[in-house]
N, CA, C and O atoms as a DFTB+ gen file, in Angstrom:
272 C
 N C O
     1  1      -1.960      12.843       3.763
     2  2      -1.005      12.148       2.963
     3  2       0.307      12.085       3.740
     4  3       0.950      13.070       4.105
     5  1       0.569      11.030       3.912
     6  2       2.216      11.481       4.095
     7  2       3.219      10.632       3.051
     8  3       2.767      10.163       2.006
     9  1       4.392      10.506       3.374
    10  2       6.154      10.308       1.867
    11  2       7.085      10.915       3.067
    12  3       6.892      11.539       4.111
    13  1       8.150      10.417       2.379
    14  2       9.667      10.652       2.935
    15  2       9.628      12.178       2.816
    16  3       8.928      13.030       2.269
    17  1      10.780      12.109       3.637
    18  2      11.325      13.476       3.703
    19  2      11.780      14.372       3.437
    20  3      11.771      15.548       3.800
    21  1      12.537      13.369       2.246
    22  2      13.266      13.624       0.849
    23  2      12.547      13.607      -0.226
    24  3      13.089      13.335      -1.297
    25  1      10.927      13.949      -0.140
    26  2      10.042      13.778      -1.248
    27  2      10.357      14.971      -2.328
    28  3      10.425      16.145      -1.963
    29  1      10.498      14.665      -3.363
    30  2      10.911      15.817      -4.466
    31  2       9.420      16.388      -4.299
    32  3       9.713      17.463      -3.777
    33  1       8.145      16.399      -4.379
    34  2       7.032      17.049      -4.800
    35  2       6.423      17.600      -3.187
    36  3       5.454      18.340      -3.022
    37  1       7.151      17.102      -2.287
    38  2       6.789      18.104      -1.124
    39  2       7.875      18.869      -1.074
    40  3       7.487      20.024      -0.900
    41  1       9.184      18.821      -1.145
    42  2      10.136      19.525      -1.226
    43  2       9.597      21.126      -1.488
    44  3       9.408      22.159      -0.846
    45  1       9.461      20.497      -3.167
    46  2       8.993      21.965      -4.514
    47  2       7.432      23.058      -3.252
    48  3       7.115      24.246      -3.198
    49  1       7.052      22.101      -2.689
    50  2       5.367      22.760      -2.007
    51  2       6.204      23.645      -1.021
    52  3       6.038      24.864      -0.982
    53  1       7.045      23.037      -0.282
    54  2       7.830      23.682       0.978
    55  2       8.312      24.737       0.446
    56  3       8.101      25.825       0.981
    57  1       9.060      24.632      -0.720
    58  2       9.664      25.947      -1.425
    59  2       8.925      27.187      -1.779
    60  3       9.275      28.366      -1.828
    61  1       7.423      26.375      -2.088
    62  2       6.839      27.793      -2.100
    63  2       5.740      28.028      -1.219
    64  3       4.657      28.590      -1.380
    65  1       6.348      27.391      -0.132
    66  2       5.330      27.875       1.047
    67  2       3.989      27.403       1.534
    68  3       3.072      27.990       2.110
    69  1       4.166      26.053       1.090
    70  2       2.933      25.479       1.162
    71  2       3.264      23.753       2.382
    72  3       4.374      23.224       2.446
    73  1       2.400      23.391       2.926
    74  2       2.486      22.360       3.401
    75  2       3.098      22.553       5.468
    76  3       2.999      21.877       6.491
    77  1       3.817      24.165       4.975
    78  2       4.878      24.000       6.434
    79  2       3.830      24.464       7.393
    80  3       4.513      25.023       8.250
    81  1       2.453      24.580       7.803
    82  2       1.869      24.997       8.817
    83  2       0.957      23.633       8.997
    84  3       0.220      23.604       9.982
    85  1       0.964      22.544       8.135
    86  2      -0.102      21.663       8.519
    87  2       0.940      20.091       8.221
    88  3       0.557      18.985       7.840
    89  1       2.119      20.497       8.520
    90  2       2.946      19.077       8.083
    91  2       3.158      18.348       9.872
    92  3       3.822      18.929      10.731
    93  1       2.577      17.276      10.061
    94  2       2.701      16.125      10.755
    95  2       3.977      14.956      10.926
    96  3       4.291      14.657       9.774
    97  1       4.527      14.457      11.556
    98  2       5.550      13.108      11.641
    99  2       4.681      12.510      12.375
   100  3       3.760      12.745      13.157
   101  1       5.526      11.246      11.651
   102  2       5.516       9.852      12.573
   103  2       5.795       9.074      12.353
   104  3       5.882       8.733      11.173
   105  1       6.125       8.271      13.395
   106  2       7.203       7.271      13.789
   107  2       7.462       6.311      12.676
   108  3       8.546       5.822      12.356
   109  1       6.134       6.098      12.072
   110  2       6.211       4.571      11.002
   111  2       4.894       4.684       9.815
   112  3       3.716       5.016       9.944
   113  1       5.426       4.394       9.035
   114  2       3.807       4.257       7.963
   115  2       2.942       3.589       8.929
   116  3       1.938       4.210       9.276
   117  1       3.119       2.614       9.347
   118  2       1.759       1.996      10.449
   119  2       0.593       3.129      11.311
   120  3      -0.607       3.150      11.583
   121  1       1.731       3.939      11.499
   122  2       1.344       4.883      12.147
   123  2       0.553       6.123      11.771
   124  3      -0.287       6.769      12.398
   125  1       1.028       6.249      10.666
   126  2       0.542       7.216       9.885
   127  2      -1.232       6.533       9.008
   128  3      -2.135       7.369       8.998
   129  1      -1.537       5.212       8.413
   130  2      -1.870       4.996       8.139
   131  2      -3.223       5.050       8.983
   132  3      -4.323       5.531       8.712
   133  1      -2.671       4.287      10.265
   134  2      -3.503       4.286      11.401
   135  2      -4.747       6.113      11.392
   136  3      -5.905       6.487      11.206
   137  1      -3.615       6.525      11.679
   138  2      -4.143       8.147      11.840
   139  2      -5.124       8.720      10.965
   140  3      -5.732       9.765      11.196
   141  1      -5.304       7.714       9.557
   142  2      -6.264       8.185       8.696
   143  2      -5.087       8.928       7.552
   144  3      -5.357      10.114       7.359
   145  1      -4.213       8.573       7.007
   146  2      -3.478       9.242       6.144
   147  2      -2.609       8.245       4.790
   148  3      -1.751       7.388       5.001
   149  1      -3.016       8.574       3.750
   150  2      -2.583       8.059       2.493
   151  2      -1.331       8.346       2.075
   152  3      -0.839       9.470       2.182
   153  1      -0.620       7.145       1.469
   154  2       0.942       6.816       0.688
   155  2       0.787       8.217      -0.152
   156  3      -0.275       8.582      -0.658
   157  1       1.879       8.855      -0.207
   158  2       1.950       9.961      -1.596
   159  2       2.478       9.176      -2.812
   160  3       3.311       8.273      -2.744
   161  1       2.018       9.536      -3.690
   162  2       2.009       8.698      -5.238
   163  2       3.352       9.126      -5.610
   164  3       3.738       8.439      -6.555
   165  1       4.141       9.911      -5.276
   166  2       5.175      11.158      -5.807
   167  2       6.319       9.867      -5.019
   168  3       6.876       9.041      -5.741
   169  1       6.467       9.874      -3.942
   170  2       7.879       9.307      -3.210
   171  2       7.153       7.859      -2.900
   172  3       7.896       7.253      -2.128
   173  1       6.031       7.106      -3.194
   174  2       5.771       6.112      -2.488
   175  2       4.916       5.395      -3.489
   176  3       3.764       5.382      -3.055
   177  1       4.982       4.945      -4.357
   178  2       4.356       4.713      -5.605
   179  2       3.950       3.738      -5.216
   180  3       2.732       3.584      -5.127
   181  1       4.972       2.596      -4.796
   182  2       4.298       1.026      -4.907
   183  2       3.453       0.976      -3.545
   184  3       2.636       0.055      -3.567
   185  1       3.444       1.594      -2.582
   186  2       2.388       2.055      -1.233
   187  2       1.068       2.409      -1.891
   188  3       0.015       1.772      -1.875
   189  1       1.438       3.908      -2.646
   190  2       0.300       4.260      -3.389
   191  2      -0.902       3.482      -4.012
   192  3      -2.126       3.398      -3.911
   193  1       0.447       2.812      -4.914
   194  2      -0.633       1.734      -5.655
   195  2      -1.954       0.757      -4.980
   196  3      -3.110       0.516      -5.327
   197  1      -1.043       0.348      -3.798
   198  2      -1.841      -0.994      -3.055
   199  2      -2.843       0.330      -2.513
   200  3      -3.993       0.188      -2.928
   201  1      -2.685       1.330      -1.844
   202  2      -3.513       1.839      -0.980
   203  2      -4.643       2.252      -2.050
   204  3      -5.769       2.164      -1.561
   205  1      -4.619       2.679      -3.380
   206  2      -5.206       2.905      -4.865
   207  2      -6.448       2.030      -4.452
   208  3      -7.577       2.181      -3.986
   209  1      -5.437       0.828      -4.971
   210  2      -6.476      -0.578      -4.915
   211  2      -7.401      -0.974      -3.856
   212  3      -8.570      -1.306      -4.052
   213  1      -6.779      -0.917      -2.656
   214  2      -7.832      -1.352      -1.947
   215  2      -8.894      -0.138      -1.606
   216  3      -9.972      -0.505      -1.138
   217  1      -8.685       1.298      -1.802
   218  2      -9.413       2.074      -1.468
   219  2     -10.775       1.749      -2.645
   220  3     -11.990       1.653      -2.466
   221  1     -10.223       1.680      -3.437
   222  2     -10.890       1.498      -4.765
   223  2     -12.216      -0.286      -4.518
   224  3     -13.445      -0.328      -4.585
   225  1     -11.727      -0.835      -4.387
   226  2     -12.748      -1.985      -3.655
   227  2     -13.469      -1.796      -2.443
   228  3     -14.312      -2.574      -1.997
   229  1     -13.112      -0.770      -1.953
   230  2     -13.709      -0.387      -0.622
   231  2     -14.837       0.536      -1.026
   232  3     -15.860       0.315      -0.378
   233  1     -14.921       1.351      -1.772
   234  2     -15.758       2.409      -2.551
   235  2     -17.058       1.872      -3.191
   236  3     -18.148       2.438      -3.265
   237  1     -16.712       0.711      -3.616
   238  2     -17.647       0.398      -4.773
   239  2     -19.460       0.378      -4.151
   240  3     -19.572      -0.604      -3.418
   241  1     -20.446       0.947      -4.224
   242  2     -21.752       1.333      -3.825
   243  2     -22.456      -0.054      -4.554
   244  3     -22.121      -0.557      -5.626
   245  1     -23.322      -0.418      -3.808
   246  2     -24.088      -1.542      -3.711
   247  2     -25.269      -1.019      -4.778
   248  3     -25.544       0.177      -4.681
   249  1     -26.021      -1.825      -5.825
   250  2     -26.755      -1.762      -6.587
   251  2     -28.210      -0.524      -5.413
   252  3     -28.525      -0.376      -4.232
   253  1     -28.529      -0.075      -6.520
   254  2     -29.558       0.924      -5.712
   255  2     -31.177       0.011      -6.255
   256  3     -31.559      -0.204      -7.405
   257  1     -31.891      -0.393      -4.843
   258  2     -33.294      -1.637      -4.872
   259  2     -33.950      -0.684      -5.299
   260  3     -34.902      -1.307      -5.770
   261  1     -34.220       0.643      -5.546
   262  2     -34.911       1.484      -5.629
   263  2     -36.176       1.661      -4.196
   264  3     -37.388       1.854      -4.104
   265  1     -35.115       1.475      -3.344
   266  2     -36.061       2.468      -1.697
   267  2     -36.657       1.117      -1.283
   268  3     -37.326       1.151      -0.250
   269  1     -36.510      -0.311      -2.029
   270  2     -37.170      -1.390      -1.056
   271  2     -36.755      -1.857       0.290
   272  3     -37.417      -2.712       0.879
């Protein structure tokens, strides 16, 4: 996942010690996205959303032929 820097809900994680041994930068959402990493819903809502959606059409499993 990555969000700003100023994310209130990573902030609160940092405070209690969570997040600071596996936290990553980079340069640009492009970048980050690239890398395999999702909008945080918390600081990036309208990112979130679209990334929601298309993950969500991407998911959908093809009728099962039963093994034909």
């Amino acid at each position: 996942m990555y969000g700003r820097l100023d994310c209130p809900a990573a902030l609160r994680a940092i405070a209690r010690g969570g997040y600071i041994r596996n936290r990553v930068f980079f340069a640009d959402q492009q970048t980050a996205v690239a890398a395999g990493y999702r909008p945080c819903a918390v600081c990036l809502p309208h990112e979130y959303a679209r990334w929601k959606a298309g993950s969500s059409a991407a998911t959908v499993c093809s009728p099962d032929t039963g093994g034909e």
